[in-house]
C-alpha positions in Angstrom: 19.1 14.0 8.6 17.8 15.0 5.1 14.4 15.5 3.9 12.5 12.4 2.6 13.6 9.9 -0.1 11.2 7.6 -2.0 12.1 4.3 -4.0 9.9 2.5 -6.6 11.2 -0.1 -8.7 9.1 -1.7 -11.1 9.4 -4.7 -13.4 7.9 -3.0 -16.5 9.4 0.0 -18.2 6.1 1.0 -19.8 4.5 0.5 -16.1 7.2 3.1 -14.7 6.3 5.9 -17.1 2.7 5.5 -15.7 3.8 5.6 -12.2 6.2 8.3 -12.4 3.7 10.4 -14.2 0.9 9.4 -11.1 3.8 10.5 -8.2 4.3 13.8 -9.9 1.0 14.8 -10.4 0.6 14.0 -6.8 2.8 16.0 -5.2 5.6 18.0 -5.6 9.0 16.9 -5.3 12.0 16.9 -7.3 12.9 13.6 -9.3 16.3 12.2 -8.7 16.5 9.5 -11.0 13.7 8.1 -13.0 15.4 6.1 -15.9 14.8 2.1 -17.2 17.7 -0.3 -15.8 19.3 -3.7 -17.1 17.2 -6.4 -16.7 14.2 -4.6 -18.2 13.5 -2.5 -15.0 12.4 0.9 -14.6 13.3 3.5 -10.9 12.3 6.1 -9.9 13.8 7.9 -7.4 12.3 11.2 -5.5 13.2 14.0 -2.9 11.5 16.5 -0.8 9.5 17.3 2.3 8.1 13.9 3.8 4.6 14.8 3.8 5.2 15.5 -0.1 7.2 12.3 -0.4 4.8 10.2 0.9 1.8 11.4 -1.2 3.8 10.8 -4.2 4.4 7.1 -3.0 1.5 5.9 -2.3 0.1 7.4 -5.7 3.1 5.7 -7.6 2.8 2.6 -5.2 -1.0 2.7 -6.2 0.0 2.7 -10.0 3.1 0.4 -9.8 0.6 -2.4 -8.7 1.8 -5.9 -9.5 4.6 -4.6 -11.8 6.3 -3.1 -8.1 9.3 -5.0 -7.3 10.8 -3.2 -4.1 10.4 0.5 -2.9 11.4 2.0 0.4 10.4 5.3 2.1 13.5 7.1 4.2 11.4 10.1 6.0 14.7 12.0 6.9 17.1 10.2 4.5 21.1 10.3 6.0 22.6 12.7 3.9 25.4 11.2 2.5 22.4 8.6 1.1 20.7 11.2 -0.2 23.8 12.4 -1.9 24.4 9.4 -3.0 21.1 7.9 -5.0 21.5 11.4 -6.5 25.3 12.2 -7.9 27.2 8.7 -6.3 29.8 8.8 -3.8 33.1 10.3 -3.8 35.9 7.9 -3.2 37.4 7.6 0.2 40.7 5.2 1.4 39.2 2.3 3.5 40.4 2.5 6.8 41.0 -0.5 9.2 38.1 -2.9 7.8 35.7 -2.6 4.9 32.1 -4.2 4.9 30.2 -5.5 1.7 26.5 -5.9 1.3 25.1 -7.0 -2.1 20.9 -7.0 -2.4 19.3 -7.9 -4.9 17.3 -4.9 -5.5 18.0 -1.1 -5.9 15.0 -0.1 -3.1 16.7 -2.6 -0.3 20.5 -1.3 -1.0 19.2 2.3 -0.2 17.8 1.1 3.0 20.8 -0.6 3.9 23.1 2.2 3.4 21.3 5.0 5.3 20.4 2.5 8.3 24.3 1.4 8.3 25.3 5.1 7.8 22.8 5.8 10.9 24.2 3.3 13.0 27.7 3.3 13.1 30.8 5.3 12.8 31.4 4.6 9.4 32.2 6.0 5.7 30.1 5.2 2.6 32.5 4.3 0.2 30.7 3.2 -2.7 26.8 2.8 -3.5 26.0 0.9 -6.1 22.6 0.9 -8.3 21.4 -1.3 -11.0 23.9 -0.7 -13.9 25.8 -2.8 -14.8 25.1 -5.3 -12.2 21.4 -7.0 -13.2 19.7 -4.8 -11.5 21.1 -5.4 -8.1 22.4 -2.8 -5.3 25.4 -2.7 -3.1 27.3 -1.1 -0.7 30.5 -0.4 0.5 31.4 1.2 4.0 34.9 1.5 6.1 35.3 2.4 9.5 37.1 0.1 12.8 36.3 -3.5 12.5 33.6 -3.4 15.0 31.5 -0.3 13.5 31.9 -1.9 10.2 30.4 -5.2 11.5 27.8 -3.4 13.3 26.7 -1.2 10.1 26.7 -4.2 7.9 24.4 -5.7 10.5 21.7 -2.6 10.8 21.8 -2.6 6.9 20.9 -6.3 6.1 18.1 -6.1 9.1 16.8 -2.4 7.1 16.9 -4.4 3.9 15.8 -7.6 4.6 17.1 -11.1 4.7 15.5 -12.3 1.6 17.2 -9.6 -0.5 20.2 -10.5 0.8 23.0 -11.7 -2.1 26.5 -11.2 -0.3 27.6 -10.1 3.0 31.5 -9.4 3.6 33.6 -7.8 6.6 37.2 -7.7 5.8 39.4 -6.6 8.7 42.4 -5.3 7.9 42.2 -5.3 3.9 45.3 -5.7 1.6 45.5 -2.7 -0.7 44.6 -4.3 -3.8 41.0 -4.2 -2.3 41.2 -0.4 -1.1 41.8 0.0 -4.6 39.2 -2.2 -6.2 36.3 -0.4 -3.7 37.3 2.9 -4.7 38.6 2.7 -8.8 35.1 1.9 -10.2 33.9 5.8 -9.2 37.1 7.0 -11.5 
């Protein structure tokens, strides 16, 4: 387990200015990402010790007001999360099954991975945030068929049904797809 790792999206870019400017007067912790994303939204994403991490949310939560689309608070953040929100993943070879889950926000993926991560016997193979893909999140994990299953599982019940887009366990996937869930990272 990591230290803490805070989440705000907003659906104003001018509004997430304002609120990363409120979460680092708060507190101090160090700002992983805090950058405007395609369609129009703005994250922001921090690290550090939980008491620290949770000040700084609720001052940005405070400030984000009705511009807030999603955010998530992970007190002890998997690590391989944490590693991921803040330099991506490193590709890996899908083993024996791969798992899929597409949310539509940034805030609900995050949950989703470290709560799959957490829960099962599996491998983070991609994590994907907002670029590229309106906004969205995703993940991608491999493991045995039943861990898989059971990750996907924890991580659409940490992110909530309503943000769910896609859910896909493939058992035993041809090697075109081992390919496709590792080549974007190159």
């Amino acid at each position: 387990m990591g230290p803490a790792l805070g989440i705000v999206e907003l659906r104003s870019i001018a509004r997430g200015y304002l609120t990363l400017d409120a979460m680092t007067k708060r507190a101090e912790v160090t700002v992983l990402h805090a950058e405007p994303v395609s369609p129009g939204k703005y994250w922001i994403a921090i690290t550090g010790g939980e008491a620290e991490v949770a000040e700084a949310m609720d001052a940005g939560l405070l400030t984000a007001d009705s511009a807030r689309l999603d955010h998530t608070m992970l007190p002890g953040a998997h690590d391989v999360v944490l590693d991921a929100v803040a330099n991506g993943v490193s590709s890996k070879v899908p083993l024996d099954a791969i798992g899929v889950l597409e949310l539509a926000t940034m805030a609900s993926a995050v949950r989703a991975a470290d709560a799959a991560l957490k829960c099962a016997d599996v491998t983070l193979v991609d994590l994907h945030l907002a670029r590229g893909i309106g906004g969205k999140g995703y993940l991608v994990v491999t493991g045995n068929l039943s861990d898989v299953d059971a990750a996907i599982d924890a991580g659409l019940e940490a992110a909530g049904e309503t943000a769910l887009v896609g859910r896909e366990v493939m058992a035993n996937p041809d090697a075109s797809v081992a390919r496709a869930s590792v080549r974007r990272q190159r």
